[in-house]
C-alpha positions as CSV (number, residue, x, y, z in Angstrom):
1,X,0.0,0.0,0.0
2,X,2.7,2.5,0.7
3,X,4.8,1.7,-2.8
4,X,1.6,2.2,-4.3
5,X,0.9,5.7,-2.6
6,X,4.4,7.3,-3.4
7,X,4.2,7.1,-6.9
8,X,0.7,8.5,-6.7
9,X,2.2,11.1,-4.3
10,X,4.8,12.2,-6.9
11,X,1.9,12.9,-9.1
12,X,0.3,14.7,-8.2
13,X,3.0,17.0,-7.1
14,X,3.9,17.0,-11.0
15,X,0.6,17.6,-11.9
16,X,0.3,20.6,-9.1
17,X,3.8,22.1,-10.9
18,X,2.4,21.9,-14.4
19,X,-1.0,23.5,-13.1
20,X,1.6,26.5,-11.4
21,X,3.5,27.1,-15.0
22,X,0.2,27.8,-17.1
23,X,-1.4,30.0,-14.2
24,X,1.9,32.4,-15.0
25,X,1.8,32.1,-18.1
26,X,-1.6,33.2,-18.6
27,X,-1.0,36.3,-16.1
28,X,1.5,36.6,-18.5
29,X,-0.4,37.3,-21.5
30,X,-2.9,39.1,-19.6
31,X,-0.4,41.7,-18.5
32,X,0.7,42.1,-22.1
33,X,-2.6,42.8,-23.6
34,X,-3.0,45.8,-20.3
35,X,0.2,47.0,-22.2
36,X,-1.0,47.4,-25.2
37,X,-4.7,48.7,-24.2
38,X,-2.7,51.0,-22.5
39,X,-0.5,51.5,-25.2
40,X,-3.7,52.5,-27.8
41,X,-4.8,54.9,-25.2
42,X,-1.7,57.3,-24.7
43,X,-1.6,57.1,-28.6
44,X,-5.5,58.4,-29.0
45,X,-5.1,61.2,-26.6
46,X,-2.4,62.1,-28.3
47,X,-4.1,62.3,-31.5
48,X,-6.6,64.4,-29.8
49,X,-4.2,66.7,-28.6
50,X,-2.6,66.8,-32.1
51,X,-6.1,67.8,-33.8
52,X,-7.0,70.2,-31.2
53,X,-3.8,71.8,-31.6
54,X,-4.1,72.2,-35.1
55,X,-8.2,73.9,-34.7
56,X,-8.1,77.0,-34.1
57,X,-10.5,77.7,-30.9
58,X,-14.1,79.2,-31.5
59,X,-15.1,82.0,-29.6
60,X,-18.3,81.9,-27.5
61,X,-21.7,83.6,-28.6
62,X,-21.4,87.5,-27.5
63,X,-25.1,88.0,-27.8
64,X,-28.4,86.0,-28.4
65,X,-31.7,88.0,-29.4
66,X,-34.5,87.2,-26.7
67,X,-37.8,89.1,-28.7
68,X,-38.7,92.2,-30.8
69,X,-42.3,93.6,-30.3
70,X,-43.9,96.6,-31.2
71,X,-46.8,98.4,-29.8
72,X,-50.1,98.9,-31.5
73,X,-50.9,102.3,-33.1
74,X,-54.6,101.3,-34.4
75,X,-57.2,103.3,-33.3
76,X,-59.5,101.4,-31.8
77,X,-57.7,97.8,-32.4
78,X,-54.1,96.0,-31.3
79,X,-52.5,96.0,-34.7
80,X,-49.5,97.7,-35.9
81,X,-50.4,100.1,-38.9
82,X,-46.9,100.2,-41.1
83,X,-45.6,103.9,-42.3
84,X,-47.3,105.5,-38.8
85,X,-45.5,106.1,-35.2
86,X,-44.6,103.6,-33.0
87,X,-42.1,102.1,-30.9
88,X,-40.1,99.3,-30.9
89,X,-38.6,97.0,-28.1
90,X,-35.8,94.9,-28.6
91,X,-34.1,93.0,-25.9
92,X,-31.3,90.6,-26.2
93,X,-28.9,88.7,-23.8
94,X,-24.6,89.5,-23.8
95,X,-23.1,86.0,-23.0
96,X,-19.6,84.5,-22.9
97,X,-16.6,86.1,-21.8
98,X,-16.9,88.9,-24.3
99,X,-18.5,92.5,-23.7
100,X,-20.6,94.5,-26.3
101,X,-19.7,98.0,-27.3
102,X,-22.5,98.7,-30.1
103,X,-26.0,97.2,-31.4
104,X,-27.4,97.8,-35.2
105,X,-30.8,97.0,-35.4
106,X,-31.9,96.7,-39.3
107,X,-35.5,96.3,-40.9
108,X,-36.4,95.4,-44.6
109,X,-38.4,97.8,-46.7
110,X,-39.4,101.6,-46.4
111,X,-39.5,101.5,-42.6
112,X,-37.4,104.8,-41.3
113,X,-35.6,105.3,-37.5
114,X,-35.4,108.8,-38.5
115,X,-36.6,111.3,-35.8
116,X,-36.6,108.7,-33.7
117,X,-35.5,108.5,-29.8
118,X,-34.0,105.3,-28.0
119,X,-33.8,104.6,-24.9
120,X,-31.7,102.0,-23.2
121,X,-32.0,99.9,-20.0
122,X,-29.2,97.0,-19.1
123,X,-30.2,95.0,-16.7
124,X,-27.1,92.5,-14.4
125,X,-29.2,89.8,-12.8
126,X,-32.2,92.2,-11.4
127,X,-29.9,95.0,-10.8
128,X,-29.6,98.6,-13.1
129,X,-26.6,99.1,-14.6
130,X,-26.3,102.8,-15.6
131,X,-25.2,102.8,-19.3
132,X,-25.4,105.8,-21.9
133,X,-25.1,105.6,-25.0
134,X,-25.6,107.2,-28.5
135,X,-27.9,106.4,-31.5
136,X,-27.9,107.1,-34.7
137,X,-30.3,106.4,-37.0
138,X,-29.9,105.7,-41.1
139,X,-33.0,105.3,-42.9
140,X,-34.2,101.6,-42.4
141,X,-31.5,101.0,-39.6
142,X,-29.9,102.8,-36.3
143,X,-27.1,101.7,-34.5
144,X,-26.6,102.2,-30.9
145,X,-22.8,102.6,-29.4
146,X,-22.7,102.7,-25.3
147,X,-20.1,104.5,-24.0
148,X,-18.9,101.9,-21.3
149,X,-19.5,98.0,-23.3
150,X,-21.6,96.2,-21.9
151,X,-20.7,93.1,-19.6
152,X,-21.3,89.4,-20.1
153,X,-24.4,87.8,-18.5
154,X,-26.5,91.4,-18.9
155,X,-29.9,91.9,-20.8
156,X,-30.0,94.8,-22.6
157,X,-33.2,96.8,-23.7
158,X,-33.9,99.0,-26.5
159,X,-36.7,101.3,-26.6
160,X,-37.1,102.9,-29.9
161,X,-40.0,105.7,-30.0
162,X,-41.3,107.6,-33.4
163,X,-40.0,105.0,-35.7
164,X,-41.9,103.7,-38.5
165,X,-42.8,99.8,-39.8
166,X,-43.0,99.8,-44.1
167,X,-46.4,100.9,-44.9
168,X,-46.5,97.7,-46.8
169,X,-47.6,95.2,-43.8
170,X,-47.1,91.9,-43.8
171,X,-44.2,90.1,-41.2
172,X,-41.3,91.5,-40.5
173,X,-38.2,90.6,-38.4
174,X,-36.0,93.0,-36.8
175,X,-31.7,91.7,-37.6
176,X,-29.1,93.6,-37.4
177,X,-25.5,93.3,-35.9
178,X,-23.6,93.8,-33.2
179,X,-19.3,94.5,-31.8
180,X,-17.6,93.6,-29.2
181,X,-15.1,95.2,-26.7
182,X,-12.2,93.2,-29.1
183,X,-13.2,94.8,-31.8
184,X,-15.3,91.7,-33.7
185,X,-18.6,92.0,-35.5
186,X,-21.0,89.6,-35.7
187,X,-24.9,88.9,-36.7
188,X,-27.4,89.5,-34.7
189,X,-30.2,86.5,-34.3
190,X,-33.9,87.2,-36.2
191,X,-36.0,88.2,-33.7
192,X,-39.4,86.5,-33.8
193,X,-42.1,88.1,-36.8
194,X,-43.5,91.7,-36.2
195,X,-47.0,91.4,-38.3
196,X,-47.7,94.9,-39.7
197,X,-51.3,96.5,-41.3
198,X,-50.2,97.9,-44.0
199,X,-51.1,101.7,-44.3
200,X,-54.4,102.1,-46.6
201,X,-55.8,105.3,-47.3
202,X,-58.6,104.5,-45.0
203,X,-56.0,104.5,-42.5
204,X,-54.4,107.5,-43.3
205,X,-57.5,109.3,-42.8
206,X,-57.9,107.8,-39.5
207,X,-54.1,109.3,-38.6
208,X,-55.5,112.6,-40.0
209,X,-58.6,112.8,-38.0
210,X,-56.5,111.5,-35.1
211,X,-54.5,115.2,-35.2
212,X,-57.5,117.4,-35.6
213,X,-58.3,119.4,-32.3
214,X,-62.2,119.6,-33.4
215,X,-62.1,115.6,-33.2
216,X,-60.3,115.3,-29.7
217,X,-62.9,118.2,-29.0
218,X,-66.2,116.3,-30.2
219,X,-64.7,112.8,-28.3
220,X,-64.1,114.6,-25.5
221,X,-68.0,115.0,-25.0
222,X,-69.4,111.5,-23.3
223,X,-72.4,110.9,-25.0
224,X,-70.2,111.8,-29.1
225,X,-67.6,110.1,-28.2
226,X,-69.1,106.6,-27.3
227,X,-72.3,106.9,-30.0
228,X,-70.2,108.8,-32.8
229,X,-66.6,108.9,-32.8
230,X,-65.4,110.0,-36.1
231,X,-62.6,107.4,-36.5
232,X,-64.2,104.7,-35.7
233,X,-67.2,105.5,-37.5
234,X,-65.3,106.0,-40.5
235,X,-63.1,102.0,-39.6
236,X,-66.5,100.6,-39.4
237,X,-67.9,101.5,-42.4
238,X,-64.8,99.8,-44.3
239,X,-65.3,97.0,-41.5
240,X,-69.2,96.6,-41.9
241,X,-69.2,97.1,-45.8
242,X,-69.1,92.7,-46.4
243,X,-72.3,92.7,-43.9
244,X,-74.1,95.4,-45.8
245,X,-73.3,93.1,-48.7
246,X,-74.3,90.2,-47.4
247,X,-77.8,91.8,-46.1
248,X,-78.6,93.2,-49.8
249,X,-77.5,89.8,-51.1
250,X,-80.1,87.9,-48.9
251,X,-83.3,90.4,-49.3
252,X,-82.4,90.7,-53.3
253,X,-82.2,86.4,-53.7
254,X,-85.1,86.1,-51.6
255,X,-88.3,88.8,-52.3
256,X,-89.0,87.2,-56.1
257,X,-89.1,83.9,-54.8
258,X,-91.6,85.4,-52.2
259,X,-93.3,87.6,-54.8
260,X,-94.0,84.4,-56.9
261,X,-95.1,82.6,-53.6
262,X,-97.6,85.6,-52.5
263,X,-98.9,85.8,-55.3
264,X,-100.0,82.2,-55.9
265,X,-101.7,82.1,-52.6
266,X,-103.3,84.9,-52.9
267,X,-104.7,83.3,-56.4
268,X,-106.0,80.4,-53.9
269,X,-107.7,82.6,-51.5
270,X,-109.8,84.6,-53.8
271,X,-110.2,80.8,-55.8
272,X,-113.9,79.5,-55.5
273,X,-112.8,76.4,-54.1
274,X,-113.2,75.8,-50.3
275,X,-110.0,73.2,-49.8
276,X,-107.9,76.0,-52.4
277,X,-108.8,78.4,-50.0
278,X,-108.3,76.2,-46.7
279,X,-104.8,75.7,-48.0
280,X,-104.0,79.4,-48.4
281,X,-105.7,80.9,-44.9
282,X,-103.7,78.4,-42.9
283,X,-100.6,79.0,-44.9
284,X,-100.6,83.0,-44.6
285,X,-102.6,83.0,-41.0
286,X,-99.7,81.0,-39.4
287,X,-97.2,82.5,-41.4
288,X,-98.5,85.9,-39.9
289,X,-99.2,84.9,-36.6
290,X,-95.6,83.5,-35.5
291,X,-93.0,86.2,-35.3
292,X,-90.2,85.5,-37.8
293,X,-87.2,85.3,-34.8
294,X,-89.5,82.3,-34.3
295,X,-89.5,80.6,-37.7
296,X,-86.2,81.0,-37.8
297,X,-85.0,79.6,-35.0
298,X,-87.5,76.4,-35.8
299,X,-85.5,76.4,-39.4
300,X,-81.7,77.0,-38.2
301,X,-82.1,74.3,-35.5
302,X,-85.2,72.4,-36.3
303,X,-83.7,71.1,-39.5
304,X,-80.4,70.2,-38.7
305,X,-82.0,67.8,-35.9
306,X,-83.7,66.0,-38.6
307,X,-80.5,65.2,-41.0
308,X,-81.1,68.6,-43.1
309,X,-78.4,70.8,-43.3
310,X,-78.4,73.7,-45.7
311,X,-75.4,76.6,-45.9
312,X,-76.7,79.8,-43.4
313,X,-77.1,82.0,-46.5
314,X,-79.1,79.9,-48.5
315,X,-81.2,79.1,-45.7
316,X,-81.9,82.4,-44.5
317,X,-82.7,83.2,-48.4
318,X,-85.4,80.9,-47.9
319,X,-86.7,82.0,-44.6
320,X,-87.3,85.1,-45.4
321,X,-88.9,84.1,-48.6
322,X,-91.4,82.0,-46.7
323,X,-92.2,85.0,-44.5
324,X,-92.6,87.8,-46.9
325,X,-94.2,85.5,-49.4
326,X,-97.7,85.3,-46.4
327,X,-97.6,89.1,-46.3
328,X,-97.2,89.7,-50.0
329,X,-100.2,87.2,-50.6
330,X,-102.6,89.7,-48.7
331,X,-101.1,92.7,-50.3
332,X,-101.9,90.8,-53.5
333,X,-105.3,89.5,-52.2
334,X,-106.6,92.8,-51.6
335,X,-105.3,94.4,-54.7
336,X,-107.5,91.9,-57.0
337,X,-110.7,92.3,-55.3
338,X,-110.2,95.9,-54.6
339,X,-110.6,95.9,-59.2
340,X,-114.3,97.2,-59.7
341,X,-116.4,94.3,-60.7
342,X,-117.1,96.3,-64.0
343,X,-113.5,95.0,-65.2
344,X,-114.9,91.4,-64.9
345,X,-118.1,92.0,-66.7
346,X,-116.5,93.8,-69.4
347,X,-114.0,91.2,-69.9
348,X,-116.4,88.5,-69.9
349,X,-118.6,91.0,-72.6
350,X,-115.5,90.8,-74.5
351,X,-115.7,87.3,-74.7
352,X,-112.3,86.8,-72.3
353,X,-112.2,83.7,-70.0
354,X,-111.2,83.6,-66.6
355,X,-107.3,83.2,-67.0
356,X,-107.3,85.9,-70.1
357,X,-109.3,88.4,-67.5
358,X,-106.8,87.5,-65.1
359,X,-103.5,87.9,-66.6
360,X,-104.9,90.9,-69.1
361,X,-107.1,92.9,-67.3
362,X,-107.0,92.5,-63.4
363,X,-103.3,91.7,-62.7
364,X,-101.8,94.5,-64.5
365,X,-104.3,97.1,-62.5
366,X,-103.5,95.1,-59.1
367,X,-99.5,95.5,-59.7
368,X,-99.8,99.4,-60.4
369,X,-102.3,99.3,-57.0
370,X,-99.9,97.6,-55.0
371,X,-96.5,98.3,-55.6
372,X,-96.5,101.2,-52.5
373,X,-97.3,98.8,-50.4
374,X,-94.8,96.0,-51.8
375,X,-92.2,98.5,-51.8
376,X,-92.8,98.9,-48.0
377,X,-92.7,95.5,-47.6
378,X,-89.7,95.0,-48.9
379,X,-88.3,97.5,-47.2
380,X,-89.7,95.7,-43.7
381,X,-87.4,92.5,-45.0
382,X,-84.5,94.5,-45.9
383,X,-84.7,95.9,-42.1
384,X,-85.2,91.9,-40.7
385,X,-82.6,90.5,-42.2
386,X,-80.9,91.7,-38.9
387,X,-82.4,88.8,-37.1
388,X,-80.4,86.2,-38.9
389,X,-77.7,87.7,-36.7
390,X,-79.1,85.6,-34.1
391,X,-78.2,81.9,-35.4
392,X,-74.5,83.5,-36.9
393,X,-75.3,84.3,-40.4
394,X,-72.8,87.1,-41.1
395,X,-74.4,89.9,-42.0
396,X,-74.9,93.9,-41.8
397,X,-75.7,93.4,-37.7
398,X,-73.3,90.0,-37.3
399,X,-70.6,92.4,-38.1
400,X,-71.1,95.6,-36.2
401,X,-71.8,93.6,-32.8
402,X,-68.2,91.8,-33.5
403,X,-67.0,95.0,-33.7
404,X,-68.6,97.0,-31.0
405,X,-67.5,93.9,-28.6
406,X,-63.9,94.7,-29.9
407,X,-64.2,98.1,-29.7
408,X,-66.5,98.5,-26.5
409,X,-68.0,101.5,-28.1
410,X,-71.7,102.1,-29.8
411,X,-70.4,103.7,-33.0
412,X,-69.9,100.8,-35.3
413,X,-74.5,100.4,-34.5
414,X,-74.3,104.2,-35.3
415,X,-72.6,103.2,-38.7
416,X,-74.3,100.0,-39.3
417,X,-77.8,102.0,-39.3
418,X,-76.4,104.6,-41.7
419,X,-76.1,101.5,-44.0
420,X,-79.6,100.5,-43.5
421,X,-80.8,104.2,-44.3
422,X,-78.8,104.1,-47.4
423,X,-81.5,102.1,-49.1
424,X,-84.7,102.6,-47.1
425,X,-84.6,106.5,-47.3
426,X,-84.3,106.4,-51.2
427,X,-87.2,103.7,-51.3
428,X,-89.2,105.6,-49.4
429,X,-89.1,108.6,-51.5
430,X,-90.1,106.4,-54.6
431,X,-92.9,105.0,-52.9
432,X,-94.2,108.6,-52.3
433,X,-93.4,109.3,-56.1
434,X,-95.1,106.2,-57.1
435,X,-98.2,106.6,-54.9
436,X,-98.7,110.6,-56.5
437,X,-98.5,109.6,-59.6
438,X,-101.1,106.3,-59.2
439,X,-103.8,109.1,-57.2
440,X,-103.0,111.7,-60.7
441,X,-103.9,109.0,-63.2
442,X,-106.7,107.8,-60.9
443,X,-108.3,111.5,-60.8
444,X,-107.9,111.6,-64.6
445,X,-104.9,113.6,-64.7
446,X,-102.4,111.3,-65.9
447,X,-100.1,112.1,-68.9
448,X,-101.7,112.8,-72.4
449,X,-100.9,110.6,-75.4
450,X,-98.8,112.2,-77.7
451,X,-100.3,112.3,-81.3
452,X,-98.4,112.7,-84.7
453,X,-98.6,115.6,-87.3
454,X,-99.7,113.8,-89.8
455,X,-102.9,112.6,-87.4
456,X,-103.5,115.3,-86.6
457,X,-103.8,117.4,-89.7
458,X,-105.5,114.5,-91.6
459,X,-108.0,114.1,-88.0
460,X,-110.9,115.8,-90.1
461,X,-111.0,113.2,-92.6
462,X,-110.0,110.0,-91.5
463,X,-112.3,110.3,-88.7
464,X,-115.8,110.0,-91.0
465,X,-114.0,106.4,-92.6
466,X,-113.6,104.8,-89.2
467,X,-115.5,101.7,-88.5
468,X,-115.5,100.0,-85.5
469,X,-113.6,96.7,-85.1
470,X,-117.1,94.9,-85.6
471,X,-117.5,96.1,-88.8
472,X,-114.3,94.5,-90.1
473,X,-115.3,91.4,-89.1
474,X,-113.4,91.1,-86.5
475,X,-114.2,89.7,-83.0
476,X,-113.3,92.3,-80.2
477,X,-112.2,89.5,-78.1
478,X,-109.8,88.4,-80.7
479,X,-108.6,92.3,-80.8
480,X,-108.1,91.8,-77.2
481,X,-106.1,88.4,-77.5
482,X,-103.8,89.8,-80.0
483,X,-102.7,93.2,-78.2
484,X,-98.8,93.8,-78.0
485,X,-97.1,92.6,-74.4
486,X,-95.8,95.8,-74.9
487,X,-99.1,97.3,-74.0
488,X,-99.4,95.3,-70.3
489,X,-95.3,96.5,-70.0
490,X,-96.2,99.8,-70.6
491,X,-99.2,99.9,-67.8
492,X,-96.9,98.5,-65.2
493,X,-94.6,101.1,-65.5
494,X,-96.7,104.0,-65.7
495,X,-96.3,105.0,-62.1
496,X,-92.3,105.3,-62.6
497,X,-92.8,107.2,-65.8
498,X,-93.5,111.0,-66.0
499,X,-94.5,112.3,-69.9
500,X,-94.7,115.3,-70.8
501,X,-98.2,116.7,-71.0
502,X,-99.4,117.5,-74.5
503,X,-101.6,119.9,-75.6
504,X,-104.4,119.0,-77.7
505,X,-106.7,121.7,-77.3
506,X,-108.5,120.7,-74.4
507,X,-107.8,121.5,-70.8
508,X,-104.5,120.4,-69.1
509,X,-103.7,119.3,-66.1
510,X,-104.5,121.6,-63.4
511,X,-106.8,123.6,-64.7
């Protein structure tokens, strides 16, 4: 047992030596790839050295922009109107190591710093720093040199007063340049856009009245200056003129369709049949008897709950139809049976059916009765279209209560019922015309028919050879049926037509 254990002794002592000669060698290696890591790395940094070296070093940004702003000069509104005084803020931040001896502020176009004053405010953390300077102003640009520069790490402010944006308008941004205390120059950053109204004549004669001593005068009186303030009267008439538009648009669309509706139910009313005339009482009696802010609230929100949903303009086109079209059919009503029954029975003598008495004989007479009163309906619509304000249609009212909200004065109503005068005043004075001249022809002073020369020498003889119609064999109702449209044109315009009166050798007019 114990010559077997020595040899088995031995090796594993020879096996524990060869175990010890690979461990070192292994360190070995291990310490010779450290090396050469360690190697690579002293060469890298080298190579950065090298290449930094070799760069030249960049200089820190001097100044940053921080904002540009203007303030408004619009009567009445927050805009900036290009070409007229204001003032300009810039501000901007001095960083790095560096310190700024003069600013150049620069804008594009026919804006002007000329006659203009800056001042300037540099701010070190919350602290003043008391800096003077000197500006001078170039056309389009001004530069500003302090007399001390200005340290690193301070905000500086420029207040520009009295300079002038291009009267173009549009967006603008204020650049420019700036030096430091080692004598560099570099660009300034874009400040953020400036958005300018450009200077219209409108304007321009808002700056004018703006200088006028009678105006600060007349505004200066409580009850002027909040109902009629000249500028802004004069803004919201440029401002309301698209409502106006609008408003004319929707009464002019919609009183022929409710001519055309009137005027077939007033045929049903005065119809002999009972369920004819059913139809057109409950049509105009409900129409009448519901005021119209009501119908058109039922339209605007009735019929979009249902799946109908129609453009505001068209549909308030069609709501005003509906409710001038009940109104019309009484004027209409009344004007055919206020026709003497004499017309009838002479038609009828003439051999004329109903819808030939109708359309020659009654209508035209009913159309020269009730124009007045047609014309004062319309006028009614024209004034009613203001309700449509109410469910956002943008018209003539739409616009001047935007207004007076943004305004927070009275004037743009003041302007918006100038526009509504505009065409009722005028109307009104042909309706007086129109109703004159109706009560002259009705009295049998209408204009006389003018006769030719040659008629009137050969009067003596023609008039023995005259036969009636009769006579010639032909029917008078035929005559009838064969007269000229011109004939029922010229009848309806009679009342807007004044003719000279001719003398004939009777008595004229007036006498």
């Amino acid at each position: 047992m114990e010559q077997t254990g020595r040899p088995t002794s031995r090796m594993g002592r020879a096996a524990l030596a060869g175990k010890g000669a690979a461990g070192m060698t292994a360190a070995s290696d291990a310490a010779s790839r450290a090396g050469r890591a360690a190697l690579a790395a002293l060469l890298a940094l080298a190579c950065v050295l090298a290449v930094s070296l070799a760069v030249p070093p960049t200089s820190a940004l001097a100044m940053s922009t921080n904002k540009a702003t203007a303030r408004p000069n619009e009567d009445g509104g927050n805009g900036v109107i290009g070409g007229e005084d204001t003032r300009l803020t810039w501000e901007g931040t001095v960083g790095g190591s560096e310190e700024v001896t003069s600013i150049t502020l620069t804008l594009p176009g026919d804006a002007s710093f000329d006659g203009s004053t800056t001042r300037i405010t540099v701010l070190d953390g919350l602290s003043r720093t008391s800096i003077s300077g000197e500006a001078t102003a170039a056309g389009a640009s001004i530069r500003v040199s302090f007399d001390d520069p200005i340290p690193a790490d301070s905000l500086v402010r420029l207040e520009i007063t009295n300079m002038r944006f291009p009267t173009a308008g549009g967006d603008y941004q204020v650049t420019g340049a700036y030096t430091t205390s080692a004598g560099g120059t570099a660009d300034l950053d874009a400040a953020p856009a400036i958005s300018i109204i450009a200077n219209t004549p409108l304007q321009a004669a808002v700056n004018w009245l703006d200088q006028q001593e009678w105006v600060a005068a007349w505004n200066s009186v409580p009850f002027l200056g909040m109902f009629l303030k000249p500028q802004l009267l004069l803004t919201s008439f440029a401002s309301l003129f698209p409502g106006w538009l609008v408003c004319l648009g929707i009464v002019l669309a919609c009183y022929p369709f409710a001519i055309v509706l009137g005027l077939s139910f007033a045929m049903l009313k005065v119809s002999r049949r009972k369920a004819l005339r059913a139809v057109a009482i409950c049509y105009i009696n409900i129409l009448r008897g519901t005021p119209l802010f009501l119908q058109i609230y039922i339209m605007f929100f009735g019929l979009p709950m249902v799946g109908i949903n129609i453009d505001n303009n068209v549909l308030g086109v069609i709501v005003m139809a509906v409710n001038s079209s009940a109104y019309l059919a009484e004027i209409f009503r009344a004007g055919i049976q206020s026709i003497p029954q004499g017309q009838y029975e002479a038609a009828a003598s003439l051999g004329m059916n109903g819808f030939q008495t109708m359309t020659s004989i009654i209508l035209p007479q009913t159309v020269r009765r009730v124009i007045p009163t047609v014309t004062s309906d319309f006028i009614t619509s024209y004034k009613d279209t203001s309700l449509l304000s109410s469910v956002g249609v943008m018209e003539l009212m739409m616009f001047s209560k935007n207004l007076t909200t943004t305004t927070g004065n009275i004037t743009p109503y003041m302007a918006a019922a100038i526009y509504y005068l505009i065409v009722t005043l005028p109307l009104i004075k042909i309706v007086g015309i129109i109703e004159s001249n109706i009560a002259r022809s009705e009295r049998g002073g209408g204009p006389r028919p003018r006769r030719r020369a040659g008629d009137a020498a050969s009067q003596g003889s023609s008039e023995p050879d005259r036969a009636p119609a009769s006579s010639a064999g032909i029917p008078r109702a035929e005559a009838a049926k064969g007269a000229p449209a011109t004939g029922v044109l010229a009848a309806l315009s009679a009342p807007f037509v004044t003719h000279p009166t001719v003398e004939l050798g009777g008595v004229a007019d007036g006498e």
